[in-house]
C-alpha angles and dihedrals in degrees: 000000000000122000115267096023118114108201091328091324133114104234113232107252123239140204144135128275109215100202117203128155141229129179094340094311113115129193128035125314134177108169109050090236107157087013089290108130138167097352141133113349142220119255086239109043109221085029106192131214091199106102119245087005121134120247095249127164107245094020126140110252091034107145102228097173128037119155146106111245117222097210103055096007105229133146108238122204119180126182132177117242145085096278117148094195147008093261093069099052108106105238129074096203146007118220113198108182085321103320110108129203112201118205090225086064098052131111107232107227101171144221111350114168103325111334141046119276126213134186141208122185106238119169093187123063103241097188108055115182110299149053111323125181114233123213122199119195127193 
């Protein structure tokens, strides 16, 4: 059986969310896409959608971007990789302390840096400041 696969199954993967804020912006964030920059940060770091993938710095699947952003209030996700739309990132879901966010509901944005940016419309902030659990559905 390979790792990460549960009778035939990916497990979802599963971290932790470590939400800060800088100038309105909540979550964590790496690359400064939509003004959001060094904060927050992912338990593990270099947390991975890929299932059964390691969290390893530089690997494709690596969320760079997660955060809700104050002044348009979107939810940003950005993960590295040479995706051309949201169809072919491999998660169905994204699951942050019960609120889930589904793929087919995002808003492509495209390729920001080095990896592929989507978008869902959220009015709400859904990572206050704090330790939050991921879910990551596939």
């Amino acid at each position: 059986m390979m790792p990460g696969v549960v009778a035939g199954f990916p497990r979802a993967a599963q971290g932790k969310l470590v939400s800060a804020t800088a100038e309105n912006n909540y979550g964590f964030a790496s690359t400064g896409a939509g003004g959001a920059s060094n904060i927050g940060g992912l338990d593990p770091a270099s947390f991975n959608i890929v299932p059964g993938a390691a969290a390893t710095p530089g690997a494709t699947g690596e969320i760079l971007d997660l955060y809700w952003h104050g002044q348009n209030q979107f939810v940003y996700l950005t993960v590295r990789g040479s995706y051309s739309n949201r169809d072919q990132l491999p998660f169905t879901s994204i699951t942050v302390n019960g609120v889930t966010f589904t793929k087919s509901t995002a808003t492509d944005i495209g390729v920001q840096y080095v990896g592929y940016t989507i978008r869902w419309n959220r009015s709400a902030n859904p990572f206050p400041v704090g330790a939050h659990v991921i879910n990551v559905n596939s």
